[in-house]
N, C-alpha and C positions, 0 to 999 in steps of 0.2 A: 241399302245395307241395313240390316233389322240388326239389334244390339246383339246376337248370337254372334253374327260376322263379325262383328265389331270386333268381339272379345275375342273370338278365333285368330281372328288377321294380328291384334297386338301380340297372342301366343306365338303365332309365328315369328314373326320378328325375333321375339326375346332369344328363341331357339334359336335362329340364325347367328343372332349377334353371340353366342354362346360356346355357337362351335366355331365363331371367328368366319362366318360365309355367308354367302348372298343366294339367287335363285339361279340353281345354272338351268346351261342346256346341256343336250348332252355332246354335244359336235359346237365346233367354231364353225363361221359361214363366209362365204368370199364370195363376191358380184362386180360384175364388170362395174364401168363407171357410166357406161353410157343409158343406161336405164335411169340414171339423171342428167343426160346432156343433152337426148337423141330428141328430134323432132319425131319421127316414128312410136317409140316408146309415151311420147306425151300424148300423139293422136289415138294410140291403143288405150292411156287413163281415160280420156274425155270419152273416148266410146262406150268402154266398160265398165267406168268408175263413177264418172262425173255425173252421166247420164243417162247410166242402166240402172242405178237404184237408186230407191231414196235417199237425201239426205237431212239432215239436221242444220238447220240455216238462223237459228234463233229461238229465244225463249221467248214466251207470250209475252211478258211482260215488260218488254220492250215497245210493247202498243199498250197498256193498259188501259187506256179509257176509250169509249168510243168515239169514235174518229181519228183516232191516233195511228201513225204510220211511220214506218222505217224503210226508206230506201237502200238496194244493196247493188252494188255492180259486182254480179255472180260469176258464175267461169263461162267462156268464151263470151265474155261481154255481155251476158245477160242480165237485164235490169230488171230486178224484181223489185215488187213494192207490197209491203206486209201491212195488212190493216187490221184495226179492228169495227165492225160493223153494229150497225144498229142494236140488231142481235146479243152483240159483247164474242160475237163469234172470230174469231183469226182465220184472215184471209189471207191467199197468194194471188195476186197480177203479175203482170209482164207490166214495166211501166212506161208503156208505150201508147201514145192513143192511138185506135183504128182508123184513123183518117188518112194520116202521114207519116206515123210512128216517130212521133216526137214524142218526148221525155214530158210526162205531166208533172213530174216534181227532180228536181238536180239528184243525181246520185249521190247517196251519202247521207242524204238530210232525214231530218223527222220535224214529229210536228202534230196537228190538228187539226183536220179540216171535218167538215159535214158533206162537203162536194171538191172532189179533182177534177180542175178545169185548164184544157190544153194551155199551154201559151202562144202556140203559133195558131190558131182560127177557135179557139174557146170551146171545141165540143168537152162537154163533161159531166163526170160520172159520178154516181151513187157510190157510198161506201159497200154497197154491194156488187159494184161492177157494171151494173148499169149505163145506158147511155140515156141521160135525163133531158141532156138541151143541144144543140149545135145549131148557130146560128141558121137561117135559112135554110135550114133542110127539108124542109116541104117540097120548097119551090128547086133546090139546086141539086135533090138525090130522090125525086120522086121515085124513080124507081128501085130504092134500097128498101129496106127493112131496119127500121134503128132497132129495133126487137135483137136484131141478130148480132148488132155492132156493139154489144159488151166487152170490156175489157178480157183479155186472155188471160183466163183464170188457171192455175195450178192444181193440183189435187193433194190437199194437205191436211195434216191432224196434230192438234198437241197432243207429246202424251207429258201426263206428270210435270205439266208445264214448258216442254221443250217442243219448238216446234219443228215438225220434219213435212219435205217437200217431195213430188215427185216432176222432175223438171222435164217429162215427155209429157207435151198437153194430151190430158184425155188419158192418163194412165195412171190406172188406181194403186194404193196404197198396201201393201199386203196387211192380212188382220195383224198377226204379231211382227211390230214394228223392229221392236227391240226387243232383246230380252227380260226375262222378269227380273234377274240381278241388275243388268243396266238400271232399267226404270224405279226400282226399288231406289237404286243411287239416288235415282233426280230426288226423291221424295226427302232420304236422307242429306240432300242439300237443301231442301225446302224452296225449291227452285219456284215455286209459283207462286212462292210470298216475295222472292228478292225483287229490290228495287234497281234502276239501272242509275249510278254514278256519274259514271263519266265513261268517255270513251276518244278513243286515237285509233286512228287508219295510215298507212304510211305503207308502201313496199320493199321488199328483201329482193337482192338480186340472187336467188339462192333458190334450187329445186324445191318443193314444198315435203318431198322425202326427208331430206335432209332436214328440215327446222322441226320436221314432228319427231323424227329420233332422240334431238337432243332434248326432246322430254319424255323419253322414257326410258331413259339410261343415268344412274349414276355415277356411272366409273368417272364422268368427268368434273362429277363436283368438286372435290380438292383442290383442284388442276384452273379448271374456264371461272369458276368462284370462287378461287380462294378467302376474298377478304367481302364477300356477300352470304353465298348461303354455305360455305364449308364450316365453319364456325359454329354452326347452329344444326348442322348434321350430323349423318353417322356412318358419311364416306358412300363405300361402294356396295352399298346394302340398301334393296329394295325387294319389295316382291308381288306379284302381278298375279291378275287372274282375267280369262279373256273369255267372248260368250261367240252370240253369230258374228261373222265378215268381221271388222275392225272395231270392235269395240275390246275394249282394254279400263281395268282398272285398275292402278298402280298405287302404294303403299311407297313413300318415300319418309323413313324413321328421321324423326329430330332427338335429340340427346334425350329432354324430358321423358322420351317414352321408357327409358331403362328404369326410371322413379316405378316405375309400375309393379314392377316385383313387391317394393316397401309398401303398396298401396294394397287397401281390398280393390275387389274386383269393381265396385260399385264407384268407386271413383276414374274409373280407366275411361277416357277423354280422345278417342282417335284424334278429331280436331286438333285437341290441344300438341296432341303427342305426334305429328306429323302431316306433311300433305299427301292430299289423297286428289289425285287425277283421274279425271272419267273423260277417255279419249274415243272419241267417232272419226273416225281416219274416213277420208280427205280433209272433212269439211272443219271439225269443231272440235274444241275438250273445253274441261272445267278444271283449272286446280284449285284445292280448295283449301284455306288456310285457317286459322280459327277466325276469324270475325270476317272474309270477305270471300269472294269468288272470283276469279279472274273465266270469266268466258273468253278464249281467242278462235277467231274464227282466220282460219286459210283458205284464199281463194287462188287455186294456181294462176295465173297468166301463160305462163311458158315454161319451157323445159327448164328455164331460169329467173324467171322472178315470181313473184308470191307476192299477193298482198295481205296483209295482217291487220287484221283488226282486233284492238284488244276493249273488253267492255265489263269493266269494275261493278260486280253486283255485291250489293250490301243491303243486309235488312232494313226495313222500314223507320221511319224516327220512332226514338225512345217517347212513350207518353201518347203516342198514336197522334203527332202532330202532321201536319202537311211538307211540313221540310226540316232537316236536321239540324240540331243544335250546333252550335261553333265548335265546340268540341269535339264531335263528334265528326262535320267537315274534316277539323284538321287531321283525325286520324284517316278518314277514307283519303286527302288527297296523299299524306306520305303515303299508305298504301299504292296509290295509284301511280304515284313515281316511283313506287322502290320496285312494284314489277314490271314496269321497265325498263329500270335500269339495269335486273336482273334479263331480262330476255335481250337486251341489246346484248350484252355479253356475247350468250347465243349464237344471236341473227349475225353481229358481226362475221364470229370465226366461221358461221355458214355462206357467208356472202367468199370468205378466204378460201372456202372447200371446192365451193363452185369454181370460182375462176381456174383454182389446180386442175379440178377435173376437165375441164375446159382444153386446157393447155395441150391434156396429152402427156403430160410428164407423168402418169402413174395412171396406169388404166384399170386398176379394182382395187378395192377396199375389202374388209376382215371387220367380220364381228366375232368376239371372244367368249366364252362360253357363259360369262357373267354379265352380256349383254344380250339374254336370255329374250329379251319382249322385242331387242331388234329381227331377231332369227322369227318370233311368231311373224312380227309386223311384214316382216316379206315374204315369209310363205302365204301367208295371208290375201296379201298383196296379188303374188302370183295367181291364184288360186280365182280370183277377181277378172282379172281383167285375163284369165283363159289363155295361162301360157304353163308349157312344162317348162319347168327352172333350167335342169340342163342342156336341154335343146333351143331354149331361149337366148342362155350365158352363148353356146357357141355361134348362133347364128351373129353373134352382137359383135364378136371379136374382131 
């Protein structure tokens, strides 16, 4: 986002807020329930969704140094392991060794190493994938090739800091990733200077539909946050703008942005003046507040649970030190609690939605015309995973 948009997106807002409305659509929309319940329905995501296109699985700097690596357990159990190489280049593996496909490092973890070495029989690998040692292999796989027994590597690229995957081995990356307004975002987050915080993993028992809606709607902020972010808002006023497949970037006004009229232009602060979320539907968003970024990454499981990983990016220490001043901690950890405290809100009343849906006591839902990014986000959606909407709805009923 180049300061033109900046200044564009505040003028919208102000006119919204002005004539007392938000962004509609032009039509309300209504979906069965079971495109979040159906075992069908989530075997059509993984084939069309999870696994036909790239995804965004993490920012670089999550490995910064060489040797540095973050383990993920991805969607249908896949373990990937993110490195950085000799090179200073970002890698993708499967974190499997070729022997036995045991786990060379626990899901979940990071860390440092120079060489990943099995735990159950020691073969192990170069930070480029390599297979550098395994005991007795002369004598016990003469007839192998350790040449060929590398790690199974991904085909991956940062852009602008953000890194994206293609999780069919052997299947390249198309030239334009993302859009140029997407990527411009990354840039305007300065996503390849943040540093990574802190981070919590935990799962939702609640479709992964569901927990990404409720952040791209406001009508419910009064209402699910009253006494967190309603106070500090400006209700049921937002406005979106969307590029290829699922990328979405949202405009959510906080009170200070109306001060903008009394201001010149030269002081108008998007940061300051609200959050701004940059959503890549399945996998990842960013929302971004003035001093920190919450990256959340969803990983579906099942038609009902989601695992969520939330990871606190914050600039570098003041003074270009190695680690941050205490002051400075205390603000990233409230941070770090206050979003999620705020997303538990949330994930709760999605964990409540799930179970109803479940039940069968109400089999569709209704989006209203001023929850204008739900209506993109499923047609979207549809349009993905290669169904027509209507003939989809009936076959479901």
């Amino acid at each position: 986002m180049d300061r033109q948009t900046e200044i564009r997106l505040i003028k919208e807002i102000l006119a919204l807020k002005e004539k007392g409305e938000t962004q509609y659509d032009e039509f309300t929309q209504t979906h069965s329930t079971e495109r979040y319940i159906s075992e069908e329905w989530f075997k059509r995501e993984k084939e069309e969704m999870f696994f036909g296109r790239p995804m965004a699985i993490g920012i670089a700097n999550e490995v910064p140094k060489v040797g540095d690596y973050q383990s993920l357990d991805w969607f249908n159990g896949l373990p990937l392991l993110m490195v950085r190489d000799k090179d200073r280049q970002v890698r993708v593996y499967a974190n499997a060794c070729r022997h036995r496909n045991a786990r060379l490092v626990e899901n979940g973890s990071s860390g440092c190493r120079k060489r990943f070495s099995c735990p159950y029989h020691a073969w192990t690998y170069s930070t480029e994938g390599q297979l550098v040692g395994a005991p007795d292999f002369d004598r016990g796989f003469s007839d192998m090739d350790k040449e060929k027994l590398g790690l199974i590597e991904f085909n991956s690229r940062v852009v602008n800091g953000v890194v994206f995957v293609n999780l069919n081995v052997g299947e390249p990356l198309p030239e334009n990733l993302v859009a140029d307004e997407m990527a411009s975002g990354f840039n305007y987050l300065n996503l390849e200077k943040q540093e990574v915080y802190k981070r919590r993993s935990y799962v939702i028992k609640s479709n992964w539909k569901i927990l990404s809606e409720g952040g791209i709607e406001a009508y419910h902020f009064n209402v699910a946050h009253r006494n967190t972010l309603a106070p500090f808002f400006l209700g049921n006023l937002a406005t979106w703008e969307s590029w290829d497949g699922m990328e979405l970037r949202m405009i959510l006004p906080k009170k200070p942005i109306l001060d903008a009229n009394e201001l010149p232009e030269a002081q108008w602060d998007m940061r300051k003046m609200a959050n701004i979320i940059y959503s890549m539907g399945p996998s990842m968003l960013f929302l971004a507040q003035p001093d920190n970024i919450s990256m959340i990454k969803m990983v579906p499981l099942g038609p009902g649970e989601t695992r969520i990983e939330e990871v606190l990016l914050v600039n570098p220490p003041k003074g270009g030190g190695d680690s941050w001043s205490e002051e400075e901690m205390k603000i990233h950890e409230t941070n770090h609690t206050l979003v999620n405290l705020i997303l538990m809100e949330d994930w709760v009343l999605g964990e409540a939605i799930q179970a109803n849906m479940e039940s069968g006591a109400v089999k569709e839902i209704h989006f209203g015309r001023f929850e204008s990014a739900l209506t993109w986000f499923h047609n979207e959606y549809e349009k993905i995973i290669g169904l027509d909407r209507h003939a989809s709805e009936r076959c479901s009923s």
